[in-house]
C-alpha positions as CSV (number, residue, x, y, z in Angstrom):
1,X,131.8,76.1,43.0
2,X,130.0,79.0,41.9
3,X,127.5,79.0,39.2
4,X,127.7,81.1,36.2
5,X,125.3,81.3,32.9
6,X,126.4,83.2,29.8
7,X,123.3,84.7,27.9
8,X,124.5,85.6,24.4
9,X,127.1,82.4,24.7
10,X,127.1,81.9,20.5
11,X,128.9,85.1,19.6
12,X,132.7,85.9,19.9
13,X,132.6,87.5,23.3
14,X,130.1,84.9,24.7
15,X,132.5,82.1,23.1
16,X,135.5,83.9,25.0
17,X,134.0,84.4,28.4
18,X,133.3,80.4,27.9
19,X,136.5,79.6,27.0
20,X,137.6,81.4,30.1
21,X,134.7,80.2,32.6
22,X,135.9,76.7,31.8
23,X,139.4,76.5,32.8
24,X,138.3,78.7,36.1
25,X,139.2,76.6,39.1
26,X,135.9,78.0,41.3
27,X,133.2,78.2,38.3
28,X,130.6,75.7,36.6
29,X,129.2,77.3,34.0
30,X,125.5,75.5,33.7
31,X,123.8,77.8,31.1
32,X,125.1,78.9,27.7
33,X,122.1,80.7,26.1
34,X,121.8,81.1,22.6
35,X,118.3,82.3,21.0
36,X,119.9,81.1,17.6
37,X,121.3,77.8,18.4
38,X,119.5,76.1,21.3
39,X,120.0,72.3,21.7
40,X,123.2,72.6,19.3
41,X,126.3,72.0,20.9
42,X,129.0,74.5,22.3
43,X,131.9,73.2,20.7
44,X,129.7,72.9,16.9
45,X,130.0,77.4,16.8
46,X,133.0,77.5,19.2
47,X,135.1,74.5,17.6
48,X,138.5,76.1,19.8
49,X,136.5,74.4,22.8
50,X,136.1,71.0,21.9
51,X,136.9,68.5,24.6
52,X,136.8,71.5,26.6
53,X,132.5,70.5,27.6
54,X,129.6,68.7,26.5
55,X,127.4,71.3,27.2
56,X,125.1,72.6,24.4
57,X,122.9,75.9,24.1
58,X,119.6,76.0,25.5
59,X,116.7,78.7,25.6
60,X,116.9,81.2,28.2
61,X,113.4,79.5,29.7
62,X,115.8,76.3,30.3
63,X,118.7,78.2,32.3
64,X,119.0,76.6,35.7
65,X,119.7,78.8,38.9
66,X,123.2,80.5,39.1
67,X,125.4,82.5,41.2
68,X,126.0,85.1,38.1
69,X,125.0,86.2,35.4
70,X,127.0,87.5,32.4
71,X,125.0,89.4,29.5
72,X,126.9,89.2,26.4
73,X,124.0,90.1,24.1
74,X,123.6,92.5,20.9
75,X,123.4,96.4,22.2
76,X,120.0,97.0,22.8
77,X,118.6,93.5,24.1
78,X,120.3,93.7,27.5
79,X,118.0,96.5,28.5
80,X,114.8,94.9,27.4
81,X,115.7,91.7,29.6
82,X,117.7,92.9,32.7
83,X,114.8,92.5,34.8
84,X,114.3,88.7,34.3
85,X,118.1,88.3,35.2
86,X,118.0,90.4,38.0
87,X,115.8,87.7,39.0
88,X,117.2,85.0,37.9
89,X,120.7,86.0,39.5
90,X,121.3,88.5,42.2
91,X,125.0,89.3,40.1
92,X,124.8,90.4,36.6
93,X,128.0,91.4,34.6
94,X,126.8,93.4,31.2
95,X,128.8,93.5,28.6
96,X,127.0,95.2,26.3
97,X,126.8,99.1,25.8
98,X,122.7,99.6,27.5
99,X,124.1,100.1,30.7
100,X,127.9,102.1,30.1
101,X,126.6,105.7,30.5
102,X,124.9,107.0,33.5
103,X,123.3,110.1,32.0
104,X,120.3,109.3,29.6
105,X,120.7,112.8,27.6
106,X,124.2,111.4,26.9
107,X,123.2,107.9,26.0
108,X,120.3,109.4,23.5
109,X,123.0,111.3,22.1
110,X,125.4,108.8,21.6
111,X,123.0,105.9,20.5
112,X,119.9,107.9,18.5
113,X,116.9,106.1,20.8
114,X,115.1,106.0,24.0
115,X,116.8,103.8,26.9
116,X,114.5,101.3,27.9
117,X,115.6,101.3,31.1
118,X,117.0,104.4,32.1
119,X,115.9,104.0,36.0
120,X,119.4,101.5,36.2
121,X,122.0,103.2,34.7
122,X,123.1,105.0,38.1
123,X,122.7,101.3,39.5
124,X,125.5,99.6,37.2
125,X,129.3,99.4,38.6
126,X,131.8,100.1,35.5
127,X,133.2,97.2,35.2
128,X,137.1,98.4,35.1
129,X,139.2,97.6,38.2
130,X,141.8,99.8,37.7
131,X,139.6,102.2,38.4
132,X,136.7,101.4,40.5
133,X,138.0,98.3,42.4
134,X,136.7,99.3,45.8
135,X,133.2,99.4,44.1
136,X,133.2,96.4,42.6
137,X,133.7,94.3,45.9
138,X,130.2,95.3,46.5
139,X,128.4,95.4,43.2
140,X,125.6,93.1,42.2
141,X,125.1,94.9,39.1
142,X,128.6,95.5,36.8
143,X,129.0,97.2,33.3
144,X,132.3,96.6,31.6
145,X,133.4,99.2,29.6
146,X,134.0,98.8,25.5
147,X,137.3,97.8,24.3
148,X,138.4,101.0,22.8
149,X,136.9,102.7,25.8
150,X,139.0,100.4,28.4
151,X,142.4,101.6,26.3
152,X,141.8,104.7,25.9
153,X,141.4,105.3,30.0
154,X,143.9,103.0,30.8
155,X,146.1,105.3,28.5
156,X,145.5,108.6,30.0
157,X,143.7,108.1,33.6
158,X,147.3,108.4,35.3
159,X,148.2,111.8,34.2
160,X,144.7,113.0,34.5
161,X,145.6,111.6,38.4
162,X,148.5,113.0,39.3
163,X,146.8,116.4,37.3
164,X,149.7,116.4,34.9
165,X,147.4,117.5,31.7
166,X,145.8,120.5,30.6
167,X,142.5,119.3,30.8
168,X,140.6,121.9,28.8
169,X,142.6,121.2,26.3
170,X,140.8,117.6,26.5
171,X,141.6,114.9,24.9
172,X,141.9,113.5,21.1
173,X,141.8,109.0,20.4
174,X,142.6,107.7,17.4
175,X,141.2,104.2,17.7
176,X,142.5,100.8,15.9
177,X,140.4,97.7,16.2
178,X,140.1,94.3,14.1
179,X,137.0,92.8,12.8
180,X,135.7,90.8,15.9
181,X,134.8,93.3,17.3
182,X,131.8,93.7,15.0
183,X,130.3,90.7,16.3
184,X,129.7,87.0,14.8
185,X,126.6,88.5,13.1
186,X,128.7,91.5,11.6
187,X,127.1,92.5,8.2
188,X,128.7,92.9,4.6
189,X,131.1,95.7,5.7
190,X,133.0,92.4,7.6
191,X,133.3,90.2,4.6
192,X,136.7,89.1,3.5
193,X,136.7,90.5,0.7
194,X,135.9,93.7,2.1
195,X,137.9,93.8,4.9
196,X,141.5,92.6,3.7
197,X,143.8,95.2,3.2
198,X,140.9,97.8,4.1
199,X,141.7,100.5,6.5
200,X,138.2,101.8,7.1
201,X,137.4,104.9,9.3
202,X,134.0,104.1,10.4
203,X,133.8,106.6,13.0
204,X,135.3,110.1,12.1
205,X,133.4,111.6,15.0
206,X,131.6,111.0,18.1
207,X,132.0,107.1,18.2
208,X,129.7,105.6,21.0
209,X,133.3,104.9,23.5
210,X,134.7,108.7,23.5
211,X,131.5,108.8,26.0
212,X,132.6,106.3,28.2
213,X,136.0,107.7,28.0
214,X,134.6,111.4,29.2
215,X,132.4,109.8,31.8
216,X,135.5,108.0,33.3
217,X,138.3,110.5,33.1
218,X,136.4,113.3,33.4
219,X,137.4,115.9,30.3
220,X,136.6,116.1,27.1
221,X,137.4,113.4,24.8
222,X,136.9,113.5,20.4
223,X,137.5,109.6,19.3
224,X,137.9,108.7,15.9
225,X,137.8,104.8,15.0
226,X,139.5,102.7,12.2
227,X,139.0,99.1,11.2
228,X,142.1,97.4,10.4
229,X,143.1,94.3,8.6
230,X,142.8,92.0,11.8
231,X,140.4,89.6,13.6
232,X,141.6,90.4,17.3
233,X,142.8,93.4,19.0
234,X,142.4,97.0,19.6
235,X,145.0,99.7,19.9
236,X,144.4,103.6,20.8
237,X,146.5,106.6,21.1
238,X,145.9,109.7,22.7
239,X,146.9,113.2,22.3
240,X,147.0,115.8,25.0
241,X,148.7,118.9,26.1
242,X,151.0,118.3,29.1
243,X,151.0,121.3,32.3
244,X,153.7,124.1,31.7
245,X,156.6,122.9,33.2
246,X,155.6,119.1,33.0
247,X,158.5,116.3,31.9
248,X,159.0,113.5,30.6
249,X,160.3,112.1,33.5
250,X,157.0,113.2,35.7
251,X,154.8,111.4,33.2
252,X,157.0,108.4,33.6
253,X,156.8,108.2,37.5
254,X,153.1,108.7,37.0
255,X,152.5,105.2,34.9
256,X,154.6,103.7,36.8
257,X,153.2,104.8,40.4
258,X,149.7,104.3,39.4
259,X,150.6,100.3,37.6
260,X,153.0,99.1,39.9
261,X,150.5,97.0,41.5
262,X,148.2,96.6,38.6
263,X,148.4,92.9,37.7
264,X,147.2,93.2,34.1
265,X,148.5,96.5,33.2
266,X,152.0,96.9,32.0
267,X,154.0,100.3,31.2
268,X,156.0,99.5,27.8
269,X,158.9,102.1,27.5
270,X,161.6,100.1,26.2
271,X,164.3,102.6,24.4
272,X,164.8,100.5,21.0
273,X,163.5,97.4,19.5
274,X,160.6,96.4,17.6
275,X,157.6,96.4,20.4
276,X,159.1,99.1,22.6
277,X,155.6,100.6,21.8
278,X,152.3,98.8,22.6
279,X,151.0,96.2,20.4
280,X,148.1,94.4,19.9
281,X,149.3,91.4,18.2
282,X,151.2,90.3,21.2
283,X,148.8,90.3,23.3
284,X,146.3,88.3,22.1
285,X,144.5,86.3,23.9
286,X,145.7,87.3,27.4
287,X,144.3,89.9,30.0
288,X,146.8,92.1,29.7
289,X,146.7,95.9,28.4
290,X,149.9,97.4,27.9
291,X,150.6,101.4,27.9
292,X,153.2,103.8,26.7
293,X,153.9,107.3,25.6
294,X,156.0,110.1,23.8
295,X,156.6,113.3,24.8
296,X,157.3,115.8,22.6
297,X,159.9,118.5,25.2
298,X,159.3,121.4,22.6
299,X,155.8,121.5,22.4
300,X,154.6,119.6,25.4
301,X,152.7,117.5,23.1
302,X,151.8,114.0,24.8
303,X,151.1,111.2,23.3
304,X,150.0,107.7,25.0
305,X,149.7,103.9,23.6
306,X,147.3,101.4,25.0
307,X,146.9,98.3,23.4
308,X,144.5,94.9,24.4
309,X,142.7,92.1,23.1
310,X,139.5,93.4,22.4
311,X,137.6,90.2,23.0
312,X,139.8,89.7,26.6
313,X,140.8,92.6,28.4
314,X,138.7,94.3,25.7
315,X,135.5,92.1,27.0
316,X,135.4,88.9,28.4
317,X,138.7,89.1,30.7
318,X,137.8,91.7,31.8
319,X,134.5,90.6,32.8
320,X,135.9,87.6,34.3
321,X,138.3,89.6,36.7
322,X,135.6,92.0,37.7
323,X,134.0,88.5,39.2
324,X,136.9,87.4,40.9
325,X,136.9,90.6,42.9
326,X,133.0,90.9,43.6
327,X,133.7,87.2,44.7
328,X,136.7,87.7,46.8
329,X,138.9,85.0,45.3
330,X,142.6,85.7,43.7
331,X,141.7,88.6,41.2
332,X,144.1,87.0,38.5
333,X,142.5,83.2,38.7
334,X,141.9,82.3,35.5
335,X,143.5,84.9,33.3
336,X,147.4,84.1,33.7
337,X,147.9,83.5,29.7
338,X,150.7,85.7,28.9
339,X,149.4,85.8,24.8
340,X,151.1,84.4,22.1
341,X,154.6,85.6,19.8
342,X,155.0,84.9,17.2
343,X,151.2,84.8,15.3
């Protein structure tokens, strides 16, 4: 069995990857770290996993010796303590945002302070398989991307592949994502009574994932980011110009040559019917991301739909299939929930 500790295991994506770690047929997870609730036990914050272990939180000082790491603390802690997990755990899976970028001008930019250790950012594997499986087999140090980040590649990257966009035309998100993605520890902005009904741009301009989504696609990306009246999921659509001469019927041979083996990505291009477009809401809970697109034949206008779970393929998932193919075991163990309908 392999060994795995989750450091940050109190909030939402903590409480997911341990919801996930459990019913993993290769993993014992013997550390749940929680600064704010050591001694307490799991299932008292994360009630969904009751009878699921009898573990309980414990200080960081208490963890015992794993075979992985996975860092699911507040932005900004990660960096201050990555070298007493590198030592604790020769594999550390980050899902924070300290160690997404690989430029520190960019990350100053982006996040308004100093990195604390800007000496690992070239160090860190993003943690996206569709992308950088090969990598990955290999890494002992893995970032996964943010949510709306993860979406918004997974919505372009195969026409930026097959060079079917104009890319200096770059790229424009517009970014949907429910409240759990603020965290357990979310401030007043998250309150009910706030929230419902709300539809809340919070980020007009240069939100902290259009980085991400340069860094990995390689053009120029403007993301603007809305909070919408749900806990789970996240949902991004993209606007770019197509190649002169580019049709519909290219951009559909391109999602489908570059997902046909995917096992967690699926193209959604249904003609009629109510989901024939990607939606969060059926997703939830699994691994999955779904894509899909328009194309506008008078303009060459593209547009493309990704939809995930934020907290899954959006985070934890994500995390978790990252370690199945650094470990070299089935890359879908674990993650086979196909999500919920109707919620």
């Amino acid at each position: 069995m392999v060994r795995v500790t989750v450091a940050g295991a109190a909030g939402y994506i903590g409480g997911e990857l341990l919801r996930l770690l459990l019913g993993h047929p290769e993993i014992e997870v013997v550390g749940a770290v929680s600064s704010r609730f050591p001694g307490r036990r799991i299932d008292g914050v994360h009630p969904n996993l009751r009878s699921a272990t009898d573990l309980s939180f414990c200080a960081t000082e208490d963890v015992p010796e794993s075979d992985a790491v996975f860092l699911a603390l507040p932005h900004r802690v990660a960096m201050t303590q990555i070298e007493q997990w590198t030592q604790r755990s020769k594999l550390v899976i980050d899902l924070t945002g300290d160690f997404r970028l690989d430029d520190t001008a960019v990350y100053e930019r982006y996040y308004d302070e100093e990195h604390q250790a800007p000496h690992l950012l070239d160090e860190f594997t993003p943690g996206l398989p569709e992308l950088y499986r090969d990598q990955l087999r290999t890494a002992d140090l893995i970032s996964v991307p943010g949510c709306m980040a993860t979406a918004g590649v997974l919505a372009l990257y195969p026409l930026v592949a097959h060079d079917l966009i104009d890319p200096e035309q770059g790229a424009q998100f517009d970014a949907r994502t429910g409240s759990s993605g603020s965290g357990a520890t979310a401030g007043p902005a998250n309150l009910h009574a706030e929230r419902s009904g709300a539809m809340r741009v919070f980020a007009p301009t240069r939100h902290r994932h259009e980085a991400e989504i340069s860094r990995h696609l390689g053009l120029s990306a403007a993301m603007t980011a809305t909070g919408v009246e749900a806990v789970r999921g996240a949902q991004s659509l993209c606007h770019a110009t197509l190649r002169e001469g580019v049709d519909e019927q290219q951009v559909r041979r391109a999602f489908r040559r570059q997902y046909s083996a995917e096992p967690f990505v699926r193209v959604v291009a249904h003609q009629r019917g109510i989901h024939r477009y990607p939606d969060p809401k059926i997703l939830l809970g699994s691994n999955f991301c779904d894509v899909g697109f328009a194309v506008d034949a008078d303009t060459g206008r593209l547009t493309t739909i990704a939809a995930l779970d934020n907290l899954v393929k959006g985070g934890a998932g994500n995390a978790l299939q990252c370690l199945n193919i650094r470990l070299g075991l089935p890359e879908t163990l674990g993650l086979s929930f196909p999500g919920l309908h109707p919620l």
